[in-house]
PyMOL Python script that loads the backbone (N, CA, C, O; Angstrom):
from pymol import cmd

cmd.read_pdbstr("""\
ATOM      1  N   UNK A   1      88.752  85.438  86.011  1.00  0.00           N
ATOM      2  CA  UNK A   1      88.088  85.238  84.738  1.00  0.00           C
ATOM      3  C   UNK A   1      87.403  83.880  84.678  1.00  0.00           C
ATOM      4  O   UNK A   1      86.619  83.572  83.780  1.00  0.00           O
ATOM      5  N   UNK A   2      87.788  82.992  85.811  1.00  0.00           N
ATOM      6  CA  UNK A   2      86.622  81.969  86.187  1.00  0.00           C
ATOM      7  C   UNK A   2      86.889  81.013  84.641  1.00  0.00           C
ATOM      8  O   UNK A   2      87.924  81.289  84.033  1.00  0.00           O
ATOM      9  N   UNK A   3      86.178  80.172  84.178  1.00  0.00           N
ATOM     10  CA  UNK A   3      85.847  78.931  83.327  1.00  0.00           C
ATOM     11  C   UNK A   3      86.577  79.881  81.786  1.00  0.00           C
ATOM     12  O   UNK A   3      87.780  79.620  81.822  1.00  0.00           O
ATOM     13  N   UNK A   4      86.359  80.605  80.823  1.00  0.00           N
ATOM     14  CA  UNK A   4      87.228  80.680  79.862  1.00  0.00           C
ATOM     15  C   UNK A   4      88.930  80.710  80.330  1.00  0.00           C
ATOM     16  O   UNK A   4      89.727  80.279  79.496  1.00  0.00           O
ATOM     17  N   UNK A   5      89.377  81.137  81.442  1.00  0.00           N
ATOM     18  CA  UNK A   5      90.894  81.148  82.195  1.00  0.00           C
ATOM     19  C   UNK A   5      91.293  79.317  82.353  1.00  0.00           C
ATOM     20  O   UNK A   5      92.203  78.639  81.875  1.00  0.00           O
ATOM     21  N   UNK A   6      90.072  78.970  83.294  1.00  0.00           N
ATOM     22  CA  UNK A   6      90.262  77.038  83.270  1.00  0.00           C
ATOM     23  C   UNK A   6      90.647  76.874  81.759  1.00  0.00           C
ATOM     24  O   UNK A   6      91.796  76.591  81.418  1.00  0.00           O
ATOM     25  N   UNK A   7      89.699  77.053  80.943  1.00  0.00           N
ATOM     26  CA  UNK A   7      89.828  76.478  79.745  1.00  0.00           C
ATOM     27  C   UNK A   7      90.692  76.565  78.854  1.00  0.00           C
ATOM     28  O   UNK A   7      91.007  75.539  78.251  1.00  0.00           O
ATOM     29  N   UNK A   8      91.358  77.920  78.507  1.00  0.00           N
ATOM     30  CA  UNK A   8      91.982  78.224  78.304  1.00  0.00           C
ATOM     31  C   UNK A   8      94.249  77.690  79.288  1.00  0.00           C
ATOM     32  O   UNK A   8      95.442  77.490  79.061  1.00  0.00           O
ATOM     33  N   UNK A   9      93.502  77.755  79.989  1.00  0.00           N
ATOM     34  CA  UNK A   9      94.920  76.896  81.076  1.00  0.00           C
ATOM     35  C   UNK A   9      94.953  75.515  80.547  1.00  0.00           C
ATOM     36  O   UNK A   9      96.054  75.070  80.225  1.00  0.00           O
ATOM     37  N   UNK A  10      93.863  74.745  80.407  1.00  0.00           N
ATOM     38  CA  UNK A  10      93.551  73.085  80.359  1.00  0.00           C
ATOM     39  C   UNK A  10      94.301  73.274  78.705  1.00  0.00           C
ATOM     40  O   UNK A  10      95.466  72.876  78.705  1.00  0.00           O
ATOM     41  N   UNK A  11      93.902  73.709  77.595  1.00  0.00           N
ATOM     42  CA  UNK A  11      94.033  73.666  76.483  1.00  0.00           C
ATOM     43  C   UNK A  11      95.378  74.167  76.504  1.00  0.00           C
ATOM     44  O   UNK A  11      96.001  73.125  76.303  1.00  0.00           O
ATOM     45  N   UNK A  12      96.126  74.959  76.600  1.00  0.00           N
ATOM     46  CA  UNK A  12      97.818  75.224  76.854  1.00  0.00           C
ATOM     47  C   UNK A  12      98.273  73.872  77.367  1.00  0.00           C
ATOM     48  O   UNK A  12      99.033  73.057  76.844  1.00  0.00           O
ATOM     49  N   UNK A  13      97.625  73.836  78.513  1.00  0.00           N
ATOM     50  CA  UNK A  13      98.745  72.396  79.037  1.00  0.00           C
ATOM     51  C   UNK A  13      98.852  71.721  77.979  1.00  0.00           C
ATOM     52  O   UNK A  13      99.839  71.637  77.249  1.00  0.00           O
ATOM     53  N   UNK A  14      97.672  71.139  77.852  1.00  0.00           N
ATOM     54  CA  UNK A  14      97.443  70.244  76.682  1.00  0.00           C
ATOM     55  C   UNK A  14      98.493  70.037  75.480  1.00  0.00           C
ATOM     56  O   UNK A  14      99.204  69.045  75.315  1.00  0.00           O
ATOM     57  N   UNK A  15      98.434  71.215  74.659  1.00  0.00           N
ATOM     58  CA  UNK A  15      98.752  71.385  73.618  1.00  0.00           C
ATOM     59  C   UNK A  15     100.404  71.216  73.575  1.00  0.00           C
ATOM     60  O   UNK A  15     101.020  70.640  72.679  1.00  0.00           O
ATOM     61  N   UNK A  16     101.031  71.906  74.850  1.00  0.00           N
ATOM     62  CA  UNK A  16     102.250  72.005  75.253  1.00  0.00           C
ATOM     63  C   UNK A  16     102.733  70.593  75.853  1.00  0.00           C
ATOM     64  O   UNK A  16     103.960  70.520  75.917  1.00  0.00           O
ATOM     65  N   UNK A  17     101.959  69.318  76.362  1.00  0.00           N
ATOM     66  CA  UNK A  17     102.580  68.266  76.578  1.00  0.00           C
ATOM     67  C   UNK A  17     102.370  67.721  75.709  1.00  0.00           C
ATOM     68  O   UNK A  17     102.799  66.568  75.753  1.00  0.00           O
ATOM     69  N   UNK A  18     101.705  68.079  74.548  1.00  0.00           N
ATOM     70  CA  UNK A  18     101.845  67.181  72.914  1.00  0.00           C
ATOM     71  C   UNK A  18     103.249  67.611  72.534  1.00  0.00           C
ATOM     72  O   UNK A  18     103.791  66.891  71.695  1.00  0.00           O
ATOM     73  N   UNK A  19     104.071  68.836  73.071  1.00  0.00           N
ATOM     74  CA  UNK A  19     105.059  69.131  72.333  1.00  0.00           C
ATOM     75  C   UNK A  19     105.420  69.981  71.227  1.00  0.00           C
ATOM     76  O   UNK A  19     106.406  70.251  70.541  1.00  0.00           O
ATOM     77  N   UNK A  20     103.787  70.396  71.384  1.00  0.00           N
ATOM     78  CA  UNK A  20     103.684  71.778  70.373  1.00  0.00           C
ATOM     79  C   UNK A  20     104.186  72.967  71.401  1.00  0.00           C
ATOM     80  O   UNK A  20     103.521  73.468  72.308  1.00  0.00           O
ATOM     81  N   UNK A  21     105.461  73.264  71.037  1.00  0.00           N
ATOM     82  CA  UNK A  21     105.683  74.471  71.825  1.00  0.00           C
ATOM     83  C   UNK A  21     105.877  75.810  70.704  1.00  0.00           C
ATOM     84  O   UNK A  21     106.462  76.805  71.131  1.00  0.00           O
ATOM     85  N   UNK A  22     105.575  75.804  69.845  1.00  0.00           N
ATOM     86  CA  UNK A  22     105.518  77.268  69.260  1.00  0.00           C
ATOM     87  C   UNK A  22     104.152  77.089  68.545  1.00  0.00           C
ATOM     88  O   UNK A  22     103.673  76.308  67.722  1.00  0.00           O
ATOM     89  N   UNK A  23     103.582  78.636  69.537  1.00  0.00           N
ATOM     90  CA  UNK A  23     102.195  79.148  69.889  1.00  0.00           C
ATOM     91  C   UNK A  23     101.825  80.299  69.331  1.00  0.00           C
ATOM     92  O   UNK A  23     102.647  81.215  69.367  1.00  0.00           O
ATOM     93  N   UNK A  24     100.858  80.471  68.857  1.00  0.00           N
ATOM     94  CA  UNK A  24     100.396  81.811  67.835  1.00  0.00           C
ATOM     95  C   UNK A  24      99.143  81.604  68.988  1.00  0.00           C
ATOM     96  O   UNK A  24      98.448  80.588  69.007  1.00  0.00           O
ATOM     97  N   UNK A  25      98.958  82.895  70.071  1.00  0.00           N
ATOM     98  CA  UNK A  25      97.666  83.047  70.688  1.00  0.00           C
ATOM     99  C   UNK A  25      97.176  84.217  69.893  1.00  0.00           C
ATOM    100  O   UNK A  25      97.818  85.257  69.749  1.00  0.00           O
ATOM    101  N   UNK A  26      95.747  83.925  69.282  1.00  0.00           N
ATOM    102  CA  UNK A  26      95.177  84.735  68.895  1.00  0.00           C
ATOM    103  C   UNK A  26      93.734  85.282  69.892  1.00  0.00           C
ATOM    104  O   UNK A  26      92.763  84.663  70.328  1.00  0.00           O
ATOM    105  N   UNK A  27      94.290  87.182  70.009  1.00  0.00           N
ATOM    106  CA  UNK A  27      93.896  87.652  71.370  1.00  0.00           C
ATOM    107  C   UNK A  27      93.288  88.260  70.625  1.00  0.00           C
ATOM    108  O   UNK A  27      92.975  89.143  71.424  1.00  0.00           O
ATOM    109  N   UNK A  28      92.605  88.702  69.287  1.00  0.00           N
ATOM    110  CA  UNK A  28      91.538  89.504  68.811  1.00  0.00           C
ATOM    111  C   UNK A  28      90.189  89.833  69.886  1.00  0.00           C
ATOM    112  O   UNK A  28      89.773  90.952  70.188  1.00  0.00           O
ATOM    113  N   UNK A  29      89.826  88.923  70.206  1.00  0.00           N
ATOM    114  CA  UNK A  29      88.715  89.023  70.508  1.00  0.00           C
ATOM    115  C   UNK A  29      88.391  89.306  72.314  1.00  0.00           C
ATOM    116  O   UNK A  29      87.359  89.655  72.887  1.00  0.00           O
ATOM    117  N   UNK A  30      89.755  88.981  72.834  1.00  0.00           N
ATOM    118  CA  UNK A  30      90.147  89.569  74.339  1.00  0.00           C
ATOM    119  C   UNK A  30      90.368  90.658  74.209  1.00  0.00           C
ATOM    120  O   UNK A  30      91.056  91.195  73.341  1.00  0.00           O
ATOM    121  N   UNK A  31      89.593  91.283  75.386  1.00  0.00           N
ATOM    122  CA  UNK A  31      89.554  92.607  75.533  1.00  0.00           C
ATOM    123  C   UNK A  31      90.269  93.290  76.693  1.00  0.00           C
ATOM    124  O   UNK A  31      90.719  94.424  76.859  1.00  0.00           O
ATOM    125  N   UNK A  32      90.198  92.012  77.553  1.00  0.00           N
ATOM    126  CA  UNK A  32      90.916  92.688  79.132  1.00  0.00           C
ATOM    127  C   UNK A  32      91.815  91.557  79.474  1.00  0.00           C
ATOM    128  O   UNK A  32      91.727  90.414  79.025  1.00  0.00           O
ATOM    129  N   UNK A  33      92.558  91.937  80.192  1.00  0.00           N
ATOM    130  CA  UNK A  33      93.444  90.721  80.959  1.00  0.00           C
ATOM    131  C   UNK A  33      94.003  91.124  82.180  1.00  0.00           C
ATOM    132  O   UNK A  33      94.875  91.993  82.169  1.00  0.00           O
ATOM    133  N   UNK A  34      93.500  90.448  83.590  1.00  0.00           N
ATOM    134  CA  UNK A  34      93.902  90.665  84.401  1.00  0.00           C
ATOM    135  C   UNK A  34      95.267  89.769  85.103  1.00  0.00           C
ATOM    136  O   UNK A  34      95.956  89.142  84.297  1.00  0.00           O
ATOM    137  N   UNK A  35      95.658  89.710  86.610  1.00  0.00           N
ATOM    138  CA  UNK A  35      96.474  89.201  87.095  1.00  0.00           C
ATOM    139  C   UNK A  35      96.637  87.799  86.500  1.00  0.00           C
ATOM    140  O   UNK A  35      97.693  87.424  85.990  1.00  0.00           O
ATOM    141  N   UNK A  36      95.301  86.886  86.611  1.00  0.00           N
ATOM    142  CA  UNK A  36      95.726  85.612  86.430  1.00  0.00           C
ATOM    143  C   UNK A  36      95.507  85.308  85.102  1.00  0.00           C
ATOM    144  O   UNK A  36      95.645  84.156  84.691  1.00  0.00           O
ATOM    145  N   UNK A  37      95.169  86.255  84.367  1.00  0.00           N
ATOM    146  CA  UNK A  37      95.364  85.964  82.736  1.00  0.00           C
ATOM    147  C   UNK A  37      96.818  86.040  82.328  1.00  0.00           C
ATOM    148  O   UNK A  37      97.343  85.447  81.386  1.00  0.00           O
ATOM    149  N   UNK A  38      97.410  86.905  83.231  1.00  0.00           N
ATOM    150  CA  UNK A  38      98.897  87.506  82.848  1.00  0.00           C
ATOM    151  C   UNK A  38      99.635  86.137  83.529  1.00  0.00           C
ATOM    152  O   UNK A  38     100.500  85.570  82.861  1.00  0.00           O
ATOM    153  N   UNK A  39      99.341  85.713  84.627  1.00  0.00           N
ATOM    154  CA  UNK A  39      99.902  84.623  85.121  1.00  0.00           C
ATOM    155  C   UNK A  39     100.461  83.527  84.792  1.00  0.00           C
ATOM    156  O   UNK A  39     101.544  82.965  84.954  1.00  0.00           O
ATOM    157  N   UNK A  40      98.848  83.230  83.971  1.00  0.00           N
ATOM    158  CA  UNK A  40      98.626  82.253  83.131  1.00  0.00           C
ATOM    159  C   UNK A  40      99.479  82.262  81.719  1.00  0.00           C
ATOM    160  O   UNK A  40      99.898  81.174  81.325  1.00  0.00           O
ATOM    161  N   UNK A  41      99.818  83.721  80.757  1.00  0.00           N
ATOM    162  CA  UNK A  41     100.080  83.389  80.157  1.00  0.00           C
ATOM    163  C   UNK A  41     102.446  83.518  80.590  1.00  0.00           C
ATOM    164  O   UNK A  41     103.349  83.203  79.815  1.00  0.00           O
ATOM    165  N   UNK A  42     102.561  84.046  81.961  1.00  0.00           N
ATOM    166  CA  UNK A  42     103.954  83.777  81.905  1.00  0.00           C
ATOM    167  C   UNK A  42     104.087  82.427  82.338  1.00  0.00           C
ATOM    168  O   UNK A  42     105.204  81.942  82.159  1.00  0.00           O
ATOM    169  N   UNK A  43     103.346  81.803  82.790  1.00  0.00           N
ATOM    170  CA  UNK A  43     103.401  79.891  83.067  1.00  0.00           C
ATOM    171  C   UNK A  43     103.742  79.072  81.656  1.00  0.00           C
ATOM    172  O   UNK A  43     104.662  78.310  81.355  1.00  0.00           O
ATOM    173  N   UNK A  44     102.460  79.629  80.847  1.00  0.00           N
ATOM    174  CA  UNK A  44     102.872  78.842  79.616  1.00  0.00           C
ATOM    175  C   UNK A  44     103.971  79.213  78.850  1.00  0.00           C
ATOM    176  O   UNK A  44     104.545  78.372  78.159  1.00  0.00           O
ATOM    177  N   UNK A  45     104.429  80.679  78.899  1.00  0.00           N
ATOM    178  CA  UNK A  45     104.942  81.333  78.224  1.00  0.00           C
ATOM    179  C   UNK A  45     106.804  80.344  78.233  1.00  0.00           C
ATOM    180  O   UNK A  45     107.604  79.968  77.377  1.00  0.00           O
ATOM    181  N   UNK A  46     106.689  80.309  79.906  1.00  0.00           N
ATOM    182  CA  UNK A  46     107.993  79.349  80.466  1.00  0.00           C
ATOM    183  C   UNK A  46     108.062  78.616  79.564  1.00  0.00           C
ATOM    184  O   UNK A  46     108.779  78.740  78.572  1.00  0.00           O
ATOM    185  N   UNK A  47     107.037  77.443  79.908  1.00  0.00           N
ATOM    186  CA  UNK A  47     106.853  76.111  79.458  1.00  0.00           C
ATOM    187  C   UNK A  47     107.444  76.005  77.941  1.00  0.00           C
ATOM    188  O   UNK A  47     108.334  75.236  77.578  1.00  0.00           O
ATOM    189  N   UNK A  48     106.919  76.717  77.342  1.00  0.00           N
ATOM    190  CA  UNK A  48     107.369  76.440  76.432  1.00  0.00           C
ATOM    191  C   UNK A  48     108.508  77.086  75.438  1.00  0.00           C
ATOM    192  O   UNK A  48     108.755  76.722  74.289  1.00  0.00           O
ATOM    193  N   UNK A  49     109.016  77.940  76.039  1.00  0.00           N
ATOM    194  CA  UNK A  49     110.491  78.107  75.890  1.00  0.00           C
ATOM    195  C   UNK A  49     111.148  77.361  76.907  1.00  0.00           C
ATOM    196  O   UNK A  49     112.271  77.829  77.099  1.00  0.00           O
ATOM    197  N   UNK A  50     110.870  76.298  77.699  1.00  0.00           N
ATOM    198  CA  UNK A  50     111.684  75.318  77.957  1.00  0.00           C
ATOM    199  C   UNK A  50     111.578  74.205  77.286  1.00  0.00           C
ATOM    200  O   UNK A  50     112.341  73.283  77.575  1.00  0.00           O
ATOM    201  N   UNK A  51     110.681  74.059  76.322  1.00  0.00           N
ATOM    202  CA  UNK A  51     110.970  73.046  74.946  1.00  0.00           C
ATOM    203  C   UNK A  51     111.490  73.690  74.008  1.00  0.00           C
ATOM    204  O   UNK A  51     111.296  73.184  72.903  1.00  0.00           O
ATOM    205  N   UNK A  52     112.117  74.675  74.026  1.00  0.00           N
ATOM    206  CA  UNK A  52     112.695  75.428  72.959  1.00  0.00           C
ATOM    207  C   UNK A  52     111.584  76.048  72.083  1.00  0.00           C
ATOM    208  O   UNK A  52     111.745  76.079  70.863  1.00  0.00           O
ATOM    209  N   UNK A  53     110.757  76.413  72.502  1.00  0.00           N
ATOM    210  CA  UNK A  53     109.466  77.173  71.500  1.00  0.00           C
ATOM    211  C   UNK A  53     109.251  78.793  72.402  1.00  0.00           C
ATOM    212  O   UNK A  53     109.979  79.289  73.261  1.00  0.00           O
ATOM    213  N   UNK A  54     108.089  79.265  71.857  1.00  0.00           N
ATOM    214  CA  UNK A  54     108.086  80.647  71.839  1.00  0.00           C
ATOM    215  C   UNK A  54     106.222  80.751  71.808  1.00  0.00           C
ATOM    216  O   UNK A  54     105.460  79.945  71.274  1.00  0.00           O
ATOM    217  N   UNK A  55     105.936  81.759  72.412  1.00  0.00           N
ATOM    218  CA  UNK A  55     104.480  82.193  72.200  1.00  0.00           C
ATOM    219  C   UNK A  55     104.328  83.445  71.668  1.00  0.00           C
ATOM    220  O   UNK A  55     105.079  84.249  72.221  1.00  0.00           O
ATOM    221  N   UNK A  56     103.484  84.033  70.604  1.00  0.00           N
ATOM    222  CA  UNK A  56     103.549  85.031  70.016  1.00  0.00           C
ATOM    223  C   UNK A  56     101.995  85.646  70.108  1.00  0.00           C
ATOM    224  O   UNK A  56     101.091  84.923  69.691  1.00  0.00           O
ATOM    225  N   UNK A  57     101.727  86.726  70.549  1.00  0.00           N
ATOM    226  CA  UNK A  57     100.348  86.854  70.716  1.00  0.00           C
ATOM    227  C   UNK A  57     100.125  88.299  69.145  1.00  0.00           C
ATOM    228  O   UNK A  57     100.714  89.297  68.729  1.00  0.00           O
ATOM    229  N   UNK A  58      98.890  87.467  68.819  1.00  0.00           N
ATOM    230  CA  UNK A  58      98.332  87.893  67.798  1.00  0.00           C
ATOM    231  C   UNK A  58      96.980  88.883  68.127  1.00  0.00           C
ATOM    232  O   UNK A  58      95.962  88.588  68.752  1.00  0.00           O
ATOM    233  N   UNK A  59      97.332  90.086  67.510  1.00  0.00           N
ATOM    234  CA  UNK A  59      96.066  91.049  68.076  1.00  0.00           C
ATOM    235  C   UNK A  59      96.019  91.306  69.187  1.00  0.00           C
ATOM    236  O   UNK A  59      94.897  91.698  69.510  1.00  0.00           O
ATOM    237  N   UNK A  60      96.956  91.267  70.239  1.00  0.00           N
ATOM    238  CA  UNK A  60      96.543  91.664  71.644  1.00  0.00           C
ATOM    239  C   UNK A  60      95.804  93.375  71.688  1.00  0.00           C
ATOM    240  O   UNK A  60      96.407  94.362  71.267  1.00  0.00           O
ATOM    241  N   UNK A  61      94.670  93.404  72.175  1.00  0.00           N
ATOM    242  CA  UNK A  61      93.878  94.965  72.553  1.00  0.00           C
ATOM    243  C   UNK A  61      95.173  95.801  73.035  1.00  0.00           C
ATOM    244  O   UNK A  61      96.182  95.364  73.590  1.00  0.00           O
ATOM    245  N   UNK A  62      94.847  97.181  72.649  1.00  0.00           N
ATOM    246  CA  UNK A  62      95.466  98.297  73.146  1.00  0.00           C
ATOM    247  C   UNK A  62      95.515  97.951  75.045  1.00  0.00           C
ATOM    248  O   UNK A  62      96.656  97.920  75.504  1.00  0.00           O
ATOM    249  N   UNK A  63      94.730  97.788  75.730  1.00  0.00           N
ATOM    250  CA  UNK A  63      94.307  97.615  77.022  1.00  0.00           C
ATOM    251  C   UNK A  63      95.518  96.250  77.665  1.00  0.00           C
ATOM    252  O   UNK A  63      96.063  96.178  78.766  1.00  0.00           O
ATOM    253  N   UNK A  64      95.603  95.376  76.546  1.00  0.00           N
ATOM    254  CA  UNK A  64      96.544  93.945  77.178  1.00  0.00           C
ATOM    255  C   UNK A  64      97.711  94.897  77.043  1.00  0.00           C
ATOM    256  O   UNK A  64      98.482  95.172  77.963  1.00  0.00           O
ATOM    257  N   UNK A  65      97.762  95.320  75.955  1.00  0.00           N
ATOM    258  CA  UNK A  65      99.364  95.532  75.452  1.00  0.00           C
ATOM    259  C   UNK A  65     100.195  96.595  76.845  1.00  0.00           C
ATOM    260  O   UNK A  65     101.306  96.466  77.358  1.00  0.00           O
ATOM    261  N   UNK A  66      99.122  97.582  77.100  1.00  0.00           N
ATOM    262  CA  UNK A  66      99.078  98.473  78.418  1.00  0.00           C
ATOM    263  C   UNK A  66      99.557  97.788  79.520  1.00  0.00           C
ATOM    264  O   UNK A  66     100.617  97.891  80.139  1.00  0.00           O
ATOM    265  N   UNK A  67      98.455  96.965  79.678  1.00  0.00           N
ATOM    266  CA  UNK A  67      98.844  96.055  81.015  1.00  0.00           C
ATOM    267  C   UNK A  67      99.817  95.355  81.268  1.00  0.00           C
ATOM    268  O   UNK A  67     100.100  95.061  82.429  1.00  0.00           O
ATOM    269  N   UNK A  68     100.583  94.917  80.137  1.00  0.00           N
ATOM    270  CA  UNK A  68     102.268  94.079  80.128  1.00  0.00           C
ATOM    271  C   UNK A  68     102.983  94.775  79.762  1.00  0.00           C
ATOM    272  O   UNK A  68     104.124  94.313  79.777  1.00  0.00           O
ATOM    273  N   UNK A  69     102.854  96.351  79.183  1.00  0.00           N
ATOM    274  CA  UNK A  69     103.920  97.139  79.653  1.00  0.00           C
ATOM    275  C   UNK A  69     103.951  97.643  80.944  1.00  0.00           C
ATOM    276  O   UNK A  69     104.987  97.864  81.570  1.00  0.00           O
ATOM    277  N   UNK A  70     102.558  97.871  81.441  1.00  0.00           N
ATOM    278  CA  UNK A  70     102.654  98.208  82.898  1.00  0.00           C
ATOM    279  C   UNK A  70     103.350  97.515  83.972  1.00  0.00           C
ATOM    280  O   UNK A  70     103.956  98.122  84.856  1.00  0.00           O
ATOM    281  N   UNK A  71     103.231  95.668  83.870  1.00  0.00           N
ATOM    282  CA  UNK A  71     103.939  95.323  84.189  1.00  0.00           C
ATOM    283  C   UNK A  71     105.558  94.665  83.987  1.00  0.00           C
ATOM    284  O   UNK A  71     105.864  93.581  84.481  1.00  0.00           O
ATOM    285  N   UNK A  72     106.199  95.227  83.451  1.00  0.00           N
ATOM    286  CA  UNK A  72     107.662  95.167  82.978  1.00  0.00           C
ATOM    287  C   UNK A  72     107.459  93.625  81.984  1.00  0.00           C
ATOM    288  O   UNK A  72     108.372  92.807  82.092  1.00  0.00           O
ATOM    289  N   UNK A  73     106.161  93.243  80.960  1.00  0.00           N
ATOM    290  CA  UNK A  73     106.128  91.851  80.564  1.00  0.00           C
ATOM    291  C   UNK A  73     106.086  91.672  79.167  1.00  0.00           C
ATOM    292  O   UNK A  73     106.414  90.593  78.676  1.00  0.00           O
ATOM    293  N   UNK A  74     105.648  92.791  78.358  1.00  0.00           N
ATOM    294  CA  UNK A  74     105.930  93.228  77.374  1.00  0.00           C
ATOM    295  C   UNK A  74     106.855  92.745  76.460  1.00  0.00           C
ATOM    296  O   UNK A  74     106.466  92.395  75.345  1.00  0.00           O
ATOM    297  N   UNK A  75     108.147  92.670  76.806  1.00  0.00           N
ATOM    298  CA  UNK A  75     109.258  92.613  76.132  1.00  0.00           C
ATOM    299  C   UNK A  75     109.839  91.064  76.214  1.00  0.00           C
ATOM    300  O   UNK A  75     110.918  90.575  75.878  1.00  0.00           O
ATOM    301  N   UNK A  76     108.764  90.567  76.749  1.00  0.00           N
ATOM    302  CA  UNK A  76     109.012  88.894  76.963  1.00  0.00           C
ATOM    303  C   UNK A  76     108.151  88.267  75.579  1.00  0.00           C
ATOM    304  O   UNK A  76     108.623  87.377  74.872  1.00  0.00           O
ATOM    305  N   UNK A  77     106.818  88.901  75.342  1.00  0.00           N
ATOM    306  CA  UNK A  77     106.224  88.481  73.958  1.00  0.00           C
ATOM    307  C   UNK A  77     106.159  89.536  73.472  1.00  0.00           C
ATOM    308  O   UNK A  77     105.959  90.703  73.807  1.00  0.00           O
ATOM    309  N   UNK A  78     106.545  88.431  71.817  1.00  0.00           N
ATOM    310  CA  UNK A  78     106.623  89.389  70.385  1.00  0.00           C
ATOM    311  C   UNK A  78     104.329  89.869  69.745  1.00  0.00           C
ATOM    312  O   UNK A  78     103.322  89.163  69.717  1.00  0.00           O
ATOM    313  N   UNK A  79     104.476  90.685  69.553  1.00  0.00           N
ATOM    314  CA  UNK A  79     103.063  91.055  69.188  1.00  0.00           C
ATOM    315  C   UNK A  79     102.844  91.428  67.346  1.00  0.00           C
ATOM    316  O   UNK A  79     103.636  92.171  66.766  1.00  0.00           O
ATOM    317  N   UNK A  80     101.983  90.951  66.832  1.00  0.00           N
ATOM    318  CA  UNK A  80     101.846  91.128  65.833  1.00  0.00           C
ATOM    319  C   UNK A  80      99.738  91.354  65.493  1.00  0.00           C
ATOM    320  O   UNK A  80      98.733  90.994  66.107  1.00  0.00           O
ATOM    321  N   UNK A  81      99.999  92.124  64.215  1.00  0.00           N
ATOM    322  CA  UNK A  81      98.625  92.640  63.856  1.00  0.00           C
ATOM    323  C   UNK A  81      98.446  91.622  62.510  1.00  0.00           C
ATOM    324  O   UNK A  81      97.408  91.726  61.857  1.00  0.00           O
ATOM    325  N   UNK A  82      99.545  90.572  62.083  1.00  0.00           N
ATOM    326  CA  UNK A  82      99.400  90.185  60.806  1.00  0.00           C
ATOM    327  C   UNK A  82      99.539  88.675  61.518  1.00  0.00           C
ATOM    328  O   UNK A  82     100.327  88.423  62.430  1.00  0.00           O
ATOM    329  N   UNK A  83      98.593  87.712  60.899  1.00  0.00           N
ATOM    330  CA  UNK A  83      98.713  86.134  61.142  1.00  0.00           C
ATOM    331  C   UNK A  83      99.924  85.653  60.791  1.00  0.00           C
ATOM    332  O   UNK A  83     100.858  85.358  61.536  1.00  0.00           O
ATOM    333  N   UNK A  84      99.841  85.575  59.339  1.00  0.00           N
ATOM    334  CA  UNK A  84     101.139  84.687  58.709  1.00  0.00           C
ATOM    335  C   UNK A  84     102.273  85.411  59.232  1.00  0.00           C
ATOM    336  O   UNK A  84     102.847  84.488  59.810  1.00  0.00           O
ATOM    337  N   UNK A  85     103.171  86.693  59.474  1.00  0.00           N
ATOM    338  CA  UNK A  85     103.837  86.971  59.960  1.00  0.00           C
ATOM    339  C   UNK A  85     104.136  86.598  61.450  1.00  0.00           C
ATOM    340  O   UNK A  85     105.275  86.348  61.842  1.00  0.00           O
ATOM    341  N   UNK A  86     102.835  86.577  62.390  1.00  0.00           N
ATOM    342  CA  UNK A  86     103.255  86.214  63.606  1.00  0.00           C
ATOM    343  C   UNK A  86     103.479  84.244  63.203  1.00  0.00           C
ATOM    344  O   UNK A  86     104.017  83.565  64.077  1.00  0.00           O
ATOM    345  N   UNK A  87     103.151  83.753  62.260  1.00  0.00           N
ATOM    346  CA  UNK A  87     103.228  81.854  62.310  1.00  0.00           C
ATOM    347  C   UNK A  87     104.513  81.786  61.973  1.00  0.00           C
ATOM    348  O   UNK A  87     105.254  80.862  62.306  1.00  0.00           O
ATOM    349  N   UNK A  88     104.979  83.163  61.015  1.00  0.00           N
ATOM    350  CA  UNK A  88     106.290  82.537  60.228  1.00  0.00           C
ATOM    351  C   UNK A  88     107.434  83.029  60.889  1.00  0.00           C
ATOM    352  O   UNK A  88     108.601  82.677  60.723  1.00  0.00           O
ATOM    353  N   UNK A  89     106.908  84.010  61.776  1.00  0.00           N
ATOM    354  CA  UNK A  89     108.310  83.898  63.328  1.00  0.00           C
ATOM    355  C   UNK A  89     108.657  83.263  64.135  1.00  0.00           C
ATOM    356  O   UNK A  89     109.383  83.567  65.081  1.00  0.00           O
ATOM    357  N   UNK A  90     108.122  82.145  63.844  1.00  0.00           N
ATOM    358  CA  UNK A  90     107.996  80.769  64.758  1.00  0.00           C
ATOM    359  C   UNK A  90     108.926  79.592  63.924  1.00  0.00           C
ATOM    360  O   UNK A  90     109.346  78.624  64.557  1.00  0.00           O
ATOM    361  N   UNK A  91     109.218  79.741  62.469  1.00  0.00           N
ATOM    362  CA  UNK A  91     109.978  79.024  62.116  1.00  0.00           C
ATOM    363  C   UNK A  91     111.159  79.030  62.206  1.00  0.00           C
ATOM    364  O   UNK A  91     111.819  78.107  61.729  1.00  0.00           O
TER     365      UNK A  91
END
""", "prot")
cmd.dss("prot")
cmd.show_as("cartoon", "prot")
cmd.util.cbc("prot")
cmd.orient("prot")
């Protein structure tokens, strides 16, 4: 996925060595996700349940949601269709 994947990687690190470890990714607008999108997001996903936080993906496509049940990953992130519900599972 080339430069939005960089960018998207650079901005996680980021955000996660500020110490913000509970993450609302909002995936509305992703449509596909391959190997190193999935990669990418069990790296951060670590990271930051090793600061004691959590990542919650918001809107993931029918197609993501497929692809991390396909690969047994699913059940590692919580998914939500509602904002404030996925922010306020984080408290």
């Amino acid at each position: 996925m080339g430069v939005p994947l960089d960018r998207f990687n650079s901005t996680l690190t980021e955000i996660l060595a500020q110490g913000e470890n509970k993450i609302v990714l909002d995936l509305e607008e992703m449509t596909t996700v391959d190997s190193s999108g999935i990669g990418a997001l069990m790296r951060h996903l670590t990271a930051a349940k090793h600061g004691g936080g959590a990542i919650r993906l918001y809107k993931p496509s029918k197609f993501t949601v497929q692809t991390l049940k396909l690969v047994s990953l699913l059940n590692l992130f919580k998914t939500y269709d509602d904002l404030p519900e996925a922010i306020s599972s984080l408290q």
